[in-house]
C-alpha positions in Angstrom: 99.2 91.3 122.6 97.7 89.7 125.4 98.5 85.5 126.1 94.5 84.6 124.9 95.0 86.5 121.7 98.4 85.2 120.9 97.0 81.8 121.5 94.0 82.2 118.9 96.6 83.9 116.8 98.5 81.1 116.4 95.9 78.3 116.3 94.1 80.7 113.5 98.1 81.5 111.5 98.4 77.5 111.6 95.0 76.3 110.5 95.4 78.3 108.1 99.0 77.1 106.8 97.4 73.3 107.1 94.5 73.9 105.3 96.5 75.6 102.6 99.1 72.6 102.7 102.2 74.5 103.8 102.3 71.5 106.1 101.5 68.6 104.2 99.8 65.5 105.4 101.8 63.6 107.9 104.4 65.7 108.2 106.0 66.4 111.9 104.9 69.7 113.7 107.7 70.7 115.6 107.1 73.2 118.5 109.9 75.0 118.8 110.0 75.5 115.4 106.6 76.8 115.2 107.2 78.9 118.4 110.0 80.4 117.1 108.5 81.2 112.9 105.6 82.7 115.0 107.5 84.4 117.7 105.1 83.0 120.2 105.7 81.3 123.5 106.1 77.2 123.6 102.7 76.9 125.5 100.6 79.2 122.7 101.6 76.5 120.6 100.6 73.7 122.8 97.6 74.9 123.1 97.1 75.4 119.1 98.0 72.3 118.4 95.4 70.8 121.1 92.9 72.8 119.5 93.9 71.3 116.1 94.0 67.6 117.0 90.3 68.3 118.9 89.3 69.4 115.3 91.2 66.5 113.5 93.3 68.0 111.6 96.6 67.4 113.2 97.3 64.3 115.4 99.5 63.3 118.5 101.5 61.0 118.8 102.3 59.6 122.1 106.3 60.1 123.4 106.7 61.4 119.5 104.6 64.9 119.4 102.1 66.0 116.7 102.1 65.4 113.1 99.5 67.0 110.5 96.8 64.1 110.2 97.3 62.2 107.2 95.1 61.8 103.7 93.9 58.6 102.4 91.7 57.4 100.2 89.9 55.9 102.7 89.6 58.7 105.3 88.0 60.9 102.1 86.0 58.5 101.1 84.5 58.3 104.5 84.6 62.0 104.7 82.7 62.5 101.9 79.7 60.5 103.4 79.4 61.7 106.5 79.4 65.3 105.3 77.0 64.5 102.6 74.6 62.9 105.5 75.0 65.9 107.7 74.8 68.8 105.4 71.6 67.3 103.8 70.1 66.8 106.7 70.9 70.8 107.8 69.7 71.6 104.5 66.5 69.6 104.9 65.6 71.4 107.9 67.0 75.1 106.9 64.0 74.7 103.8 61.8 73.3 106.7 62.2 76.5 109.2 64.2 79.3 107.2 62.8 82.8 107.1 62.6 85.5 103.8 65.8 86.7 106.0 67.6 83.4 105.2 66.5 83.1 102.0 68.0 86.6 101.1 71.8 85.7 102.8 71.7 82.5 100.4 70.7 84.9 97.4 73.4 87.8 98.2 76.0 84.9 99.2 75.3 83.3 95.9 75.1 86.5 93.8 79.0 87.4 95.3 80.4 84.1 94.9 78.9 83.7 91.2 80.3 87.3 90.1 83.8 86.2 91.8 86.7 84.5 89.3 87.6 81.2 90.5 91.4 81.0 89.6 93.6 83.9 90.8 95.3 86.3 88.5 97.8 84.3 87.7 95.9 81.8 86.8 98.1 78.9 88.6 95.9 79.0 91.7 92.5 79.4 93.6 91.6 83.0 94.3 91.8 83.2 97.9 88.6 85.9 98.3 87.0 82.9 96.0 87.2 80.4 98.4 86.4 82.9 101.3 83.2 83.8 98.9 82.6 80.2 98.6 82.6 79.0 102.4 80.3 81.9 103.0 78.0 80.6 100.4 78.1 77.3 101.6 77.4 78.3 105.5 74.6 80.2 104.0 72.8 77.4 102.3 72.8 75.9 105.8 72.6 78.9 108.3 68.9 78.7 109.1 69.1 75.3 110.4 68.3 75.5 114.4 70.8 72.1 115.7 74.1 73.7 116.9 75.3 70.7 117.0 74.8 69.8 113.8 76.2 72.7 112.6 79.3 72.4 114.4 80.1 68.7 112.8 78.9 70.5 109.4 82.1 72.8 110.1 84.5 70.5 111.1 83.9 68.3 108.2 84.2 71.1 106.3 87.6 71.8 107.1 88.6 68.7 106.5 86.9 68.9 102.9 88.8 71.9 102.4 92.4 70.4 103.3 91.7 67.5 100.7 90.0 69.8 98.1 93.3 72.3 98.1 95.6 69.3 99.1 95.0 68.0 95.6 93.9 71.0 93.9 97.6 71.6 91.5 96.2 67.5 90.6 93.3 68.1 89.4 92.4 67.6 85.5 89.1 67.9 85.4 86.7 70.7 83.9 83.4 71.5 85.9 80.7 74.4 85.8 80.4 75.0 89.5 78.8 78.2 89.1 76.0 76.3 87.2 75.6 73.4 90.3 75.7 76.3 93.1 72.8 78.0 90.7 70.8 75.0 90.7 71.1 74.3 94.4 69.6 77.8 94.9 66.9 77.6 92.7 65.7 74.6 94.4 66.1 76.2 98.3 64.3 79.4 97.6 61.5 77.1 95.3 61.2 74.9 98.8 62.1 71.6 97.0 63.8 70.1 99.8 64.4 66.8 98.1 65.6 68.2 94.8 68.0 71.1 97.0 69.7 67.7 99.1 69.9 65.6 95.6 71.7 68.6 94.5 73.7 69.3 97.5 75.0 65.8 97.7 76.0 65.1 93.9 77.5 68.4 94.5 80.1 67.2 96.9 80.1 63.5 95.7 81.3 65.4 92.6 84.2 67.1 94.1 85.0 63.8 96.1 85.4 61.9 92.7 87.5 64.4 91.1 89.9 64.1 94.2 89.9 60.2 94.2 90.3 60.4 90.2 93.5 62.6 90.8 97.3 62.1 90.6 97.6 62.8 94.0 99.7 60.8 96.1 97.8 59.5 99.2 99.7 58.0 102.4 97.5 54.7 101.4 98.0 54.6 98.1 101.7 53.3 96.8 102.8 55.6 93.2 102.3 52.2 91.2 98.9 51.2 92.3 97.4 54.7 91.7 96.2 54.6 88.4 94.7 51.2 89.4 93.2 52.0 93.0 91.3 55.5 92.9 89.3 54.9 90.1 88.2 51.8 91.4 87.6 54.1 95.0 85.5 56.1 93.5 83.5 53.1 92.0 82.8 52.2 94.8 82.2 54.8 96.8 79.5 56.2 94.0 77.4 53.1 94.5 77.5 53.6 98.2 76.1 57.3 98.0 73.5 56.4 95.0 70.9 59.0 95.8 67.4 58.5 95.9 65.2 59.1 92.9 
């Protein structure tokens, strides 16, 4: 395999094993290690792990190396507003400019996901080819919006959503008809209802932010005492922040 495919290989293999928590927040990333568990060269992984800390999910440290970045209550709850401000605004402007072609990728996108379990066989986990389903869904919603650049912050927040959403996923305790809130979100793109769609959109990802915060989940800024007390009031907070509009 050539050196510039073994190089995405192993920035792909280890975005992967972050996103999915095999390396859990603030955790050391040794190269060697990595170098050798991947049977790459040092420098391939040098050059993943630049790639990763561009994207924010793993950090360096200076004279100590990289670590995966850590989660906090704080870093999700800024997060969570800032993607809620950019994906409403790409969704504004999809509705604005999007085509009958655009409209049909959201439909087919939605009809997969929606006819797609969410937990895996065994019932202990997310379905992987959900969560693929679910992305693609998601980058649907948004695909007809013409800023690149808005796109590409859309899909680094997204990442980062992801890492949080699976980080505390074995937490979680609460019950929620997603299918139904992806439903509604569709109705009101292909009716051209901007404001409702963004409404949608954003208590959409508030709620998922809330369950998160609401979870047993140990943070790096939250000490195991103060949980019960702290995220609860986090989330508080950070619902009156993000009221919506009426």
């Amino acid at each position: 395999m050539p050196a510039k495919s073994r190089t995405n290989d192993t920035y792909e293999r280890l975005k992967l094993e972050i996103l999915n928590n095999v390396h859990l927040p603030s955790t050391r990333l040794r190269i060697d290690q990595l170098a050798e568990t991947f049977d790459v060269s040092l420098g391939a992984v040098r050059e993943a792990l630049s790639r990763l800390t561009a994207e924010g999910l793993v950090a360096a440290e200076p004279q100590r190396g990289f670590i995966v970045a850590p989660a906090s209550i704080k870093d999700l709850i800024d997060l969570t507003s800032v993607r809620i401000e950019i994906e409403t605004r790409c969704l504004k402007r999809a509705i604005q400019i999007g085509d009958v072609a655009w409209e049909g990728r959201v439909v087919g996108s939605w009809h997969q996901l929606s006819h797609t379990a969410v937990e895996a066989s065994s019932g202990n986990e997310i379905d992987p080819e959900w969560t693929r389903l679910h992305s693609e869904f998601h980058e649907s919603l948004l695909s007809a919006c013409d800023s690149a650049w808005w796109l590409k912050l859309r899909g680094q927040l997204y990442a980062q959503s992801e890492r949080y959403r699976r980080l505390v996923l074995p937490y979680g305790k609460v019950r929620r008809n997603v299918d139904g809130e992806h439903k509604a979100i569709v109705e009101a793109v292909l009716a051209r209802e901007a404001k409702v769609a963004c409404q949608l959109l954003a208590r959409h990802l508030q709620l998922t932010a809330d369950i998160l915060l609401a979870s047993d989940a140990p943070f790096d800024d939250t000490p195991p005492e103060a949980t019960a007390r702290s995220k609860p009031k986090a989330a508080r907070a950070h619902r009156a922040r993000a009221k919506l509009d009426s």
